[in-house]
C-alpha positions in Angstrom: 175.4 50.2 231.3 176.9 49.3 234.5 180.3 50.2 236.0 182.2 47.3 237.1 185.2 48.2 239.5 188.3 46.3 240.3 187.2 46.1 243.7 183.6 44.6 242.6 182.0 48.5 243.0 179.3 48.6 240.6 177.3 51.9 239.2 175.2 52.5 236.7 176.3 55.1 234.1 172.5 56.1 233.9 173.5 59.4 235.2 176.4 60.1 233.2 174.4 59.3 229.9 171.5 61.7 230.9 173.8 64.6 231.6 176.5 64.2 229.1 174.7 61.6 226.1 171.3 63.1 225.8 170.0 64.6 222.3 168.3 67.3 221.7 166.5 69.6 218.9 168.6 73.2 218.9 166.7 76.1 219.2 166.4 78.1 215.9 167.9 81.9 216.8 164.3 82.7 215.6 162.6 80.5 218.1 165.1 82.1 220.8 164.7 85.6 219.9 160.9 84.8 221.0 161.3 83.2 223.9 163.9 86.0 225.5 160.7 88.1 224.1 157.7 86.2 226.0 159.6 84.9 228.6 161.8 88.2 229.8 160.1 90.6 228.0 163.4 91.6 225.9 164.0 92.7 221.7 167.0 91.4 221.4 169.1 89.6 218.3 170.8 86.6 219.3 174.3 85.1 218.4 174.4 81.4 218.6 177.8 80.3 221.2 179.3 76.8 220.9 178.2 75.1 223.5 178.3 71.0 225.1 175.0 70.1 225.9 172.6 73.0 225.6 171.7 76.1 223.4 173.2 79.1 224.7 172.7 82.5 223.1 174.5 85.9 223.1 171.1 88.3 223.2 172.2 92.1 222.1 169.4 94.9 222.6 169.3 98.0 220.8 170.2 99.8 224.1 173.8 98.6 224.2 172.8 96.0 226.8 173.7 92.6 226.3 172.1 89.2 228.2 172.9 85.2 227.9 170.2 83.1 227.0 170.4 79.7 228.3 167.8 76.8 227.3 168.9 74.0 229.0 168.9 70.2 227.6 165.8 68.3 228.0 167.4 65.7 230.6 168.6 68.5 233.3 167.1 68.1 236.1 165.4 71.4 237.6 166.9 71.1 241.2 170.5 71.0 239.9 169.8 74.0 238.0 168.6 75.9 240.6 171.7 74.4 242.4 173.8 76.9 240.0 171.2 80.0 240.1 171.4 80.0 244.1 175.2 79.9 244.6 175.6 82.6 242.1 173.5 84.3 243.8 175.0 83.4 247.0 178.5 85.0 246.2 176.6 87.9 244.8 175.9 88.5 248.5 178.8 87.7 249.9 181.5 88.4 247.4 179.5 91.0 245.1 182.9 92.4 244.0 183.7 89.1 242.3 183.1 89.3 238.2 180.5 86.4 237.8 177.4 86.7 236.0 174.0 88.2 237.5 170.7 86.1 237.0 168.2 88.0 236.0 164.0 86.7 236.8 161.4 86.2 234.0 158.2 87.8 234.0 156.4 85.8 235.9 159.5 86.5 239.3 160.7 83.0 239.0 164.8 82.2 238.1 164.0 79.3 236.2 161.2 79.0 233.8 159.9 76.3 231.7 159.0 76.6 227.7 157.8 74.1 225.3 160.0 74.8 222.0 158.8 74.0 218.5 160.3 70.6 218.5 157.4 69.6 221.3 160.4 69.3 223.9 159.7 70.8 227.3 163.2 73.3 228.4 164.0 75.4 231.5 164.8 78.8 230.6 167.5 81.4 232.5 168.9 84.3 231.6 172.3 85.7 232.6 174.1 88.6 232.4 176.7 88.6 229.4 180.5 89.7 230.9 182.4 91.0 227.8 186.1 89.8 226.9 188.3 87.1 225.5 188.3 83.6 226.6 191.5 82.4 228.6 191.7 79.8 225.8 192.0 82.3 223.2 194.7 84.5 224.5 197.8 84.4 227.0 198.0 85.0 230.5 201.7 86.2 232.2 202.8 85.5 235.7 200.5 88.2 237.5 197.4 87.7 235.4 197.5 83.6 236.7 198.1 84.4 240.2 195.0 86.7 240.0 193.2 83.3 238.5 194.6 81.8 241.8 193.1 84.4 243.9 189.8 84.1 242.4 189.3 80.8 243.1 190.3 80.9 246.5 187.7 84.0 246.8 185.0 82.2 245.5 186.0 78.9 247.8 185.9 81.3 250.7 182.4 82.8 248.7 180.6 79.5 249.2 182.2 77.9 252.3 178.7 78.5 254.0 176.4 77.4 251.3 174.4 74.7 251.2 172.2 73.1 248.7 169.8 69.9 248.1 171.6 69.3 245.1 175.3 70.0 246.5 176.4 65.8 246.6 175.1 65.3 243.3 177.4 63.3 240.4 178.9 64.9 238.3 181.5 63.2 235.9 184.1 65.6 235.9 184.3 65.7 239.5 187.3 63.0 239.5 186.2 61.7 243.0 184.2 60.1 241.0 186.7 59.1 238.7 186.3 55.3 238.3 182.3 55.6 237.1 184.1 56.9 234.0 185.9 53.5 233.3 184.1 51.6 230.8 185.1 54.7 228.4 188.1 52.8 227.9 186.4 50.8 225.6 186.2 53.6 223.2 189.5 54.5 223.2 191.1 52.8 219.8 194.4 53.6 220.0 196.5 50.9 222.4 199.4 53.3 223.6 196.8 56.4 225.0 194.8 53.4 226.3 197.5 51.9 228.2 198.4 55.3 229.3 195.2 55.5 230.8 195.2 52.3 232.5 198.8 52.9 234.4 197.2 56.3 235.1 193.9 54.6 236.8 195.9 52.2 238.4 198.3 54.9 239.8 194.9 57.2 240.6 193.2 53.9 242.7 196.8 54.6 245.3 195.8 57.8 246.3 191.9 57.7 246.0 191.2 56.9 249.6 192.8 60.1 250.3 190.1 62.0 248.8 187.4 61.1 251.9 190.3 62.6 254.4 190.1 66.4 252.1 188.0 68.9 253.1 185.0 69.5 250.9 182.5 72.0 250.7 180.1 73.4 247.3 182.7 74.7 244.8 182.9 75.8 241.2 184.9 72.9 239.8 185.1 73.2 236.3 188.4 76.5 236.5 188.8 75.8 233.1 190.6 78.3 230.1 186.7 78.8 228.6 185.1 79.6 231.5 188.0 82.6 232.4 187.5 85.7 230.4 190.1 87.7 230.2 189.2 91.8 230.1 189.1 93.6 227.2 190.6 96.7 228.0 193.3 95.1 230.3 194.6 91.9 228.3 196.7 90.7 232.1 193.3 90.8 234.2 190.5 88.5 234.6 187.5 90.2 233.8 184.6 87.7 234.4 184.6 83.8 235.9 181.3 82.2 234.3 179.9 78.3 233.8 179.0 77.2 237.4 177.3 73.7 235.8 179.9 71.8 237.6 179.0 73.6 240.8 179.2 70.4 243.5 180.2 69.9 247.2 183.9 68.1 246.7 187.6 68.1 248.2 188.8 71.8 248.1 192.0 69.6 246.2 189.9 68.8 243.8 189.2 72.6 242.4 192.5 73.6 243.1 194.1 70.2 240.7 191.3 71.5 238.0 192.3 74.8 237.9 196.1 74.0 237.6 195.4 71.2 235.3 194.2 74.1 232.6 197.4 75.8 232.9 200.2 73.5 232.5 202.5 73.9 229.5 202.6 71.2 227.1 205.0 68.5 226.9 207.3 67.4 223.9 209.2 64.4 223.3 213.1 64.7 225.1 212.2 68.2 226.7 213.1 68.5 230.4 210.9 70.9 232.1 208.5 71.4 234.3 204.9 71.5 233.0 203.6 72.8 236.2 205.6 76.0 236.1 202.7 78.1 235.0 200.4 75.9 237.5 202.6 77.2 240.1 201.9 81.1 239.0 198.1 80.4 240.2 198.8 78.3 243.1 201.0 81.3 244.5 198.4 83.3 243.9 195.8 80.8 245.4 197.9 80.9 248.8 197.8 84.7 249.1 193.8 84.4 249.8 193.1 80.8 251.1 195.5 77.6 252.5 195.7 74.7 251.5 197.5 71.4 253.8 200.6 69.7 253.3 198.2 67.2 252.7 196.5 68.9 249.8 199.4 69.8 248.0 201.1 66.4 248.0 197.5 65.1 246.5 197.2 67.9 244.5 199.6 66.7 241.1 197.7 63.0 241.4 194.5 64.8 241.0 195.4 67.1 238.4 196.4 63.4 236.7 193.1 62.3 237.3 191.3 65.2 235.8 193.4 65.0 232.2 191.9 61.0 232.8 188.8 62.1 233.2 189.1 64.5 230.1 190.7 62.3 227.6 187.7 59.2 228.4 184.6 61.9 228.0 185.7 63.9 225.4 186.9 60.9 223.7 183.7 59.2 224.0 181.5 61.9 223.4 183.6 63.4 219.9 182.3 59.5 218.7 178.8 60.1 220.1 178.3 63.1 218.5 180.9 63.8 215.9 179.0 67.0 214.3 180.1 68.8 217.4 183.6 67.0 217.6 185.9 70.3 217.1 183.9 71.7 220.4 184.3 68.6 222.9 188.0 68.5 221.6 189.0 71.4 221.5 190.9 71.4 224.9 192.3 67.9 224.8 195.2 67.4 222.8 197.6 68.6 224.5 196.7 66.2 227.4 198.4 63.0 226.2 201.6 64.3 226.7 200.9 66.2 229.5 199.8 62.6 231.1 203.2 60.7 229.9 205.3 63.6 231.4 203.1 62.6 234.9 203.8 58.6 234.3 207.7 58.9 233.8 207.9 59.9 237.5 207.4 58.2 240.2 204.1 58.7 243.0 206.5 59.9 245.3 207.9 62.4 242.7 204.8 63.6 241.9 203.2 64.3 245.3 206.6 66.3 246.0 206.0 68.7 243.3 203.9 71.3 245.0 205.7 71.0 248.8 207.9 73.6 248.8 204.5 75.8 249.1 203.8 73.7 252.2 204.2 75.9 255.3 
């Protein structure tokens, strides 16, 4: 399928397809309970997690330890994954008191390792610390708890700033530089007022996009998302681990700042007046205690966080019809975005890159 801009850009979604579209045969939690056996030399009994494109197991050992089992989907590509072992392993060094998982090495030393499941499909293997707690996306955070997500991310930014990888300028379709690659997705989208709402909010995105080039950019986690925060047990305010670096890529510092603040706005409703970035706000505070961010950044800031509930609505939309069994999972965070992206369209470019400047310094 090729990607056909306004401006005559073409791209073919080849990529997109391969790392979002491909099938795959799960792994039985028999079949898994073997391979954390031969490959990592572990007893464990595994608990299947919902995952998008991969089987990912919670492994439990008699001991009281506890590990992650991740077999990833036949089309990942073995440098990208080593793109996500490395710069955990890089803010291990650097940051070691950040709460992000610890990779642990197979029997025979290596980080990644390759196994030939009972379907005849050939899978890289990794195992991963498991970091205890409760999703973001199944509990609440108050003020203090999403500053301290703001402070995280600006840790880990400051983590990676020096890390470099041969996979760092890959594509990867949530990274909403990338934004118009994802428009032939329209096509799936059925229902003509959320599709015009996503053409005035492409339109609207294609204004600022040439901004993006002028951002600083370096390796970042990009995907601050409510699943991938787990809040502590024993201290329901804190932020007790930060996991899922599969979006890991070099892009605009803007970029993983919008991301994040995209996941916490509050959800809009027919004739209510407030602001849905209020919360957002909580972690950018927080985000400015550790790291800065340019009056530049801030004003771009809101348009991005517009073009990542784009990006959201197209994939998840596309991919609930590509693979419906697993529907309730790739929609799970996405409903609230249609009204979150019509609060955005009733005001005005100008409105929305003022939202975030009275943070400017």
């Amino acid at each position: 399928m090729q990607v056909i801009g306004k401006d005559g850009f073409s791209e073919s979604l080849v990529a997109l397809q391969g790392d979002l579209a491909a099938p795959f045969t799960p792994v039985s939690l028999e079949e898994g309970r073997r391979i954390v056996l031969e490959q990592f030399g572990i007893s464990a009994q595994l608990t299947r997690f919902a995952t998008e494109k991969d089987d990912t197991f919670r492994c439990d050992c008699s001991s009281g330890q506890s590990y992650v089992l991740k077999i990833a989907n036949p089309q990942e590509s073995p440098i990208e994954l080593s793109l996500q072992i490395e710069v955990m392993q890089h803010i291990g060094r650097r940051a070691p008191q950040l709460p992000i998982p610890r990779v642990y090495p197979a029997l025979d030393g290596g980080h990644l390792t390759i196994v030939v499941t009972e379907s005849g499909e050939s899978r890289q293997v990794r195992l991963l610390s498991f970091l205890p707690g409760t999703p973001l996306d199944k509990t609440t955070l108050n003020a203090q708890g999403r500053e301290q997500i703001g402070q995280l991310l600006a840790h880990l930014r400051l983590a990676t700033a020096d890390f470099a990888h041969p996979a760092e300028s890959r594509k990867v379709c949530w990274d909403v530089q990338h934004l118009r690659i994802l428009e032939p997705l329209l096509n799936g989208v059925v229902e003509p007022a959320r599709r015009h709402s996503l053409e005035r909010a492409l339109e609207r995105f294609g204004e600022v996009e040439g901004l993006i080039a002028g951002c600083r950019q370096q390796v970042l986690h990009n995907d601050f998302n409510t699943s991938n925060i787990v809040i502590d047990a024993h201290r329901p305010q804190c932020v007790g681990a930060i996991i899922d670096f599969g979006d890991t890529v070099k892009t605009a510092i803007a970029i993983d700042v919008s991301t994040a603040m995209m996941n916490q706005l509050l959800a809009a409703h027919p004739g209510q007046d407030l602001d849905i970035f209020a919360p957002a706000k909580d972690l950018l505070k927080g985000y400015l205690q550790v790291a800065d961010l340019t009056p530049e950044e801030l004003a771009l800031i809101p348009h991005l966080a517009m073009a990542r509930l784009v990006a959201r609505a197209l994939i998840t939309t596309w991919r609930s019809q590509l693979f419906p069994q697993n529907s309730a999972y790739i929609l799970r965070n996405a409903a609230p975005g249609w009204g979150q992206l019509d609060w955005m369209l009733r005001r005005s470019p100008s409105q929305m890159s003022a939202l975030l400047m009275h943070f400017a310094h």
